[in-house]
C-alpha positions as CSV (number, residue, x, y, z in Angstrom):
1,X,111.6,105.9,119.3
2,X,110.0,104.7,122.5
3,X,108.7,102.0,120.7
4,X,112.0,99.7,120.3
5,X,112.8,96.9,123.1
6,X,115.7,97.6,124.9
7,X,117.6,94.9,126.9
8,X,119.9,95.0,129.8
9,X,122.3,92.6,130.0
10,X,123.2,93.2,133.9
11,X,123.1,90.9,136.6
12,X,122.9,93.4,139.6
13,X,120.0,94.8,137.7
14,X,118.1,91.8,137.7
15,X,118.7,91.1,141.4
16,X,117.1,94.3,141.9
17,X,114.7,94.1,139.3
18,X,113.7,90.8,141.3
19,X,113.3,91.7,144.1
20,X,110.4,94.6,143.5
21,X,108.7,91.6,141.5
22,X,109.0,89.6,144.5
23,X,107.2,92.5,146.6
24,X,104.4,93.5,144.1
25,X,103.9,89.7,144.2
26,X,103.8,88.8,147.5
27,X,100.9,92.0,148.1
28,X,99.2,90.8,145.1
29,X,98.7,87.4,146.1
30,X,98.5,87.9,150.5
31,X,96.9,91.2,150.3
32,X,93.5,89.7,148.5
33,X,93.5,86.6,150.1
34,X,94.1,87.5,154.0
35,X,91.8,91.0,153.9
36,X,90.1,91.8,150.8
37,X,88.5,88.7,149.7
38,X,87.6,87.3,153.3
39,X,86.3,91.1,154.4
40,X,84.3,91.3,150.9
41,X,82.2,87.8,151.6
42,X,81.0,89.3,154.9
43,X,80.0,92.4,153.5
44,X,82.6,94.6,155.3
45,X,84.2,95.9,152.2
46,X,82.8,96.5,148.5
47,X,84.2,94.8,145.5
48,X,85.0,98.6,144.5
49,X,88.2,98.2,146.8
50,X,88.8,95.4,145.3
51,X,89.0,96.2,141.7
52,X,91.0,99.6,142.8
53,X,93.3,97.4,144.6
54,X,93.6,95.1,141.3
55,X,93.8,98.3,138.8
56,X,96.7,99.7,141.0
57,X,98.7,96.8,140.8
58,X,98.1,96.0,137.2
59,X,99.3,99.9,136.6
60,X,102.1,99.8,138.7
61,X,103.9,96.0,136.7
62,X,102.5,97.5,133.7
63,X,104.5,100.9,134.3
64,X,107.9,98.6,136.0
65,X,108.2,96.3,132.6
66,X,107.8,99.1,130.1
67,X,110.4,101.2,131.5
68,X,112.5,98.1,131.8
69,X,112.1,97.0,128.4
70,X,111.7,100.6,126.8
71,X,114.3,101.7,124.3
72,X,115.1,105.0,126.8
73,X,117.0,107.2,123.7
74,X,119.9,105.0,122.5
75,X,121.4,106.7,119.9
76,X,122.3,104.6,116.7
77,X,125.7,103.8,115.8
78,X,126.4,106.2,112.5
79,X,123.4,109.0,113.1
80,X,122.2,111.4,110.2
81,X,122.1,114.9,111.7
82,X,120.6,117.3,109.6
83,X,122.9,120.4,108.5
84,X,120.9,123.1,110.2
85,X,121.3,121.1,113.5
86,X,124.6,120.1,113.4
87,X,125.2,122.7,115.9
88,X,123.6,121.4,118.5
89,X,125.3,118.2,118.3
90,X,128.3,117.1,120.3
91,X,131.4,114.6,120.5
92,X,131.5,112.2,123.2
93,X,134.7,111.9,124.7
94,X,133.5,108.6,125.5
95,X,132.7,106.7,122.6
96,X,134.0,109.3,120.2
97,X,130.7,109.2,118.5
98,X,128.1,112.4,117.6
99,X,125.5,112.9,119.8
100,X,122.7,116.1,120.7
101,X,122.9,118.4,123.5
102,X,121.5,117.2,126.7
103,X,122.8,113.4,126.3
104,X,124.7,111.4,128.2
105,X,127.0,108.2,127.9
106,X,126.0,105.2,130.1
107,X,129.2,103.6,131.4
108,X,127.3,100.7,132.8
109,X,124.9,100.5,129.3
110,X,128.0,101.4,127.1
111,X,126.5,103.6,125.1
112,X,125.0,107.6,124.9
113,X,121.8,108.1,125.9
114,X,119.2,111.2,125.0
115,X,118.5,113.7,127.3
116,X,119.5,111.0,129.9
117,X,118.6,111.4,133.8
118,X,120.3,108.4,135.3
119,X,121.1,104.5,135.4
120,X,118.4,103.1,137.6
121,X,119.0,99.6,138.8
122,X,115.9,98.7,139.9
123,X,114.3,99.0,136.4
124,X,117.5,97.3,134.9
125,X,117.6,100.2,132.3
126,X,118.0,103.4,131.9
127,X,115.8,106.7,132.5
128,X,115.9,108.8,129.3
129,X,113.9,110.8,126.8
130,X,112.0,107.8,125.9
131,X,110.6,105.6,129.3
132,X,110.9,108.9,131.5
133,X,107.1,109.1,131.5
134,X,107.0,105.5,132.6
135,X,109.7,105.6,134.8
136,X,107.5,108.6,136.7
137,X,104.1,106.1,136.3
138,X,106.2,103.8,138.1
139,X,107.0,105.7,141.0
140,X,103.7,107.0,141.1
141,X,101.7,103.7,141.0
142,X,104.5,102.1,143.5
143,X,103.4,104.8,145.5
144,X,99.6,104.4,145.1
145,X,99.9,100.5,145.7
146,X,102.4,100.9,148.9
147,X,100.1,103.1,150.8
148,X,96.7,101.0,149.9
149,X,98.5,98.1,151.0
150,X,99.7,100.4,154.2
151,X,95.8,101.2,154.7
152,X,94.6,98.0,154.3
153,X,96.6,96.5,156.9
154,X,96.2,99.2,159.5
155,X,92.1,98.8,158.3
156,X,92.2,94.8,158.8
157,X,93.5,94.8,162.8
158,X,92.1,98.0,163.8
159,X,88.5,99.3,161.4
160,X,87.2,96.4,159.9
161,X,84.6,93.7,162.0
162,X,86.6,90.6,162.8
163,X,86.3,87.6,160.5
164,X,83.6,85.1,161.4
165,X,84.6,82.5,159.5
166,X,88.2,80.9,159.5
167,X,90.2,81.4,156.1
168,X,90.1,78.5,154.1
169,X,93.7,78.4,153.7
170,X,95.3,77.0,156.6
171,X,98.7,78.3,156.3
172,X,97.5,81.8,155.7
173,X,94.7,81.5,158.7
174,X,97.8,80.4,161.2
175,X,100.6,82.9,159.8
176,X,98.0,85.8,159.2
177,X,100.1,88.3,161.6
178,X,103.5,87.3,160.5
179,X,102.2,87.6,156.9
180,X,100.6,91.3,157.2
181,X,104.2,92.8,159.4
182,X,106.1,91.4,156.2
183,X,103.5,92.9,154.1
184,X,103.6,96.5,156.0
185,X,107.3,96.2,156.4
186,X,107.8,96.6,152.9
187,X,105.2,98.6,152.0
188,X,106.5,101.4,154.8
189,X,110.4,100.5,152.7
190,X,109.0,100.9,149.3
191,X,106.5,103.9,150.4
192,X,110.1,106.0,152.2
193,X,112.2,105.2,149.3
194,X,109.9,105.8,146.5
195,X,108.5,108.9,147.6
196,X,111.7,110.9,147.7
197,X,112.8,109.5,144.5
198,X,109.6,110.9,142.8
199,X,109.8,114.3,144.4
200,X,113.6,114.6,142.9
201,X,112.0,113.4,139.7
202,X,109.1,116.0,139.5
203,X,111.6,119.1,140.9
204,X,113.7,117.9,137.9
205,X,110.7,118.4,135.5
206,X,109.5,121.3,137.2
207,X,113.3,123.0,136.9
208,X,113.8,121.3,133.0
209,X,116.8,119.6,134.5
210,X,118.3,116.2,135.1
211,X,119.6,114.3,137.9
212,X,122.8,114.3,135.7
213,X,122.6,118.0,134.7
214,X,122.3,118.5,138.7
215,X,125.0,117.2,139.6
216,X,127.1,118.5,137.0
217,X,126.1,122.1,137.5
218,X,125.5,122.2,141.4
219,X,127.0,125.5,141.6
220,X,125.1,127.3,139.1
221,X,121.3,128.3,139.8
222,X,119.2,125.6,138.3
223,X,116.4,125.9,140.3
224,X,114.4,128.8,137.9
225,X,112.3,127.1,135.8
226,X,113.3,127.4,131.7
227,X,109.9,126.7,130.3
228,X,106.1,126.6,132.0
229,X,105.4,123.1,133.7
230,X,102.6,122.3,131.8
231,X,105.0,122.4,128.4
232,X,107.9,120.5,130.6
233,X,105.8,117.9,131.9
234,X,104.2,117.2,128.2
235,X,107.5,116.7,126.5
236,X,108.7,114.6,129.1
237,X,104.8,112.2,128.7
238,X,104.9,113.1,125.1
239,X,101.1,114.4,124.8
240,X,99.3,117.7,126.7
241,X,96.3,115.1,127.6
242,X,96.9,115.1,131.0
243,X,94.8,111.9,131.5
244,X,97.1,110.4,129.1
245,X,99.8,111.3,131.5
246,X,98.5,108.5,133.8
247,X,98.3,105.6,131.3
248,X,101.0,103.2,130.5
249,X,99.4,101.1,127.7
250,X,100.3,103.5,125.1
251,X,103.2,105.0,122.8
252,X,104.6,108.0,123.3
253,X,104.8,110.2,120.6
254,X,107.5,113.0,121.1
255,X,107.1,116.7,120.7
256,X,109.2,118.7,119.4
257,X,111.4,120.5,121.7
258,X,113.0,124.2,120.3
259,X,117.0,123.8,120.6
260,X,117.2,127.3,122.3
261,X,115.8,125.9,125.3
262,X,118.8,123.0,125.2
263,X,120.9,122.6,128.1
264,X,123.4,120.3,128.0
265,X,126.2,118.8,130.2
């Protein structure tokens, strides 16, 4: 299952999709060069923030091109549901085709979806049963990465010794303070926006529900969790590791979920 590419053919996703590439790019390369490395050779930081700093960001593009490319639950054209589920399957008024409880049809993907939470542009894919757990690495790292970027630039003007020697790079020696603002601009953007979209993400887990089933059912109380968290939070990651939970370069491997916890829209 969540080992099948899945492609977006969407333009407005890839503008978006862009543009975070252009941000995680822009720290990666600046960030090093203008504090870490020039702080490191005069012995003002350790090469253990440096390696954190690297090990962040490689988590955090890791975690966005998985979930971009990650089959999130497409369901196959002619489906073989087994007799003693059949009741648990649905039509889609949509597509007219069978699918289970608890999935949705992408209008912008143009086709159902398991167990799906929502269309998210700036992945250029869609967050379902199978990239959920990136999805949630994503927004985790992004956060992780925006707030030690955040931290280092606060650190480099007001902590750290001033630099004795001039940076070798002229460009980034004369626009070192117009470089950092950008820098801390979008890391304070990313860090606002990000963080609330996790917490809506980890109350959906917490509650079994999705943005989808939310919205759908905002009258009804859907705030009393169905199942424990530790059991939601492994189906969703696919494993009760809980280190696991934090690593991206893996496959998930789906655990069976009982049908009479099922709630579907």
């Amino acid at each position: 299952m969540g080992q099948r590419i899945h492609f977006v053919v969407d333009p407005q996703g890839w503008c978006c999709m862009g543009l975070i590439i252009f941000v995680w790019l822009y720290n990666t390369i600046f960030i090093p060069k203008v504090i870490l490395f020039p702080h490191y050779e005069e012995g003002n930081i350790s090469v253990v923030a440096i390696l954190c700093y690297y090990f962040c960001s490689l988590f955090c593009i890791a975690s966005l091109f998985r979930a971009s490319v990650a089959d999130p639950g497409k369901l196959p054209e002619n489906p073989k549901i087994p007799i003693t589920e059949l009741e648990h399957w649905e039509l889609c008024n949509k597509c007219n085709m069978m699918r289970p409880k608890r999935s949705h049809h992408c209008s912008r993907c143009g086709h159902c979806v398991r167990r799906m939470d929502h269309h998210c542009p700036w992945i250029n894919n869609c967050v379902g049963e199978d990239n959920h757990w990136l999805f949630l690495q994503l927004c985790f790292y992004t956060q992780i990465l925006s707030s030690y970027t955040l931290i280092l630039d606060f650190c480099h003007y007001y902590y750290f010794l001033p630099l004795k020697k001039e940076n070798w790079d002229v460009f980034v020696f004369r626009h070192e303070l117009a470089l950092l603002r950008i820098s801390a601009f979008m890391g304070l953007i990313i860090l606002g926006g990000i963080s609330r979209l996790f917490y809506t993400q980890l109350v959906g887990i917490f509650t079994d529900t999705t943005s989808i089933e939310k919205m759908s059912n905002c009258c009804e109380d859907i705030s009393r969790p169905r199942k424990p968290w530790q059991q939601t939070f492994s189906e969703v990651f696919g494993t009760h590791w809980k280190i696991l939970w934090f690593i991206p370069f893996r496959q998930r491997q789906p655990l069976r979920v009982p049908y009479h916890f099922a709630n579907h829209v």
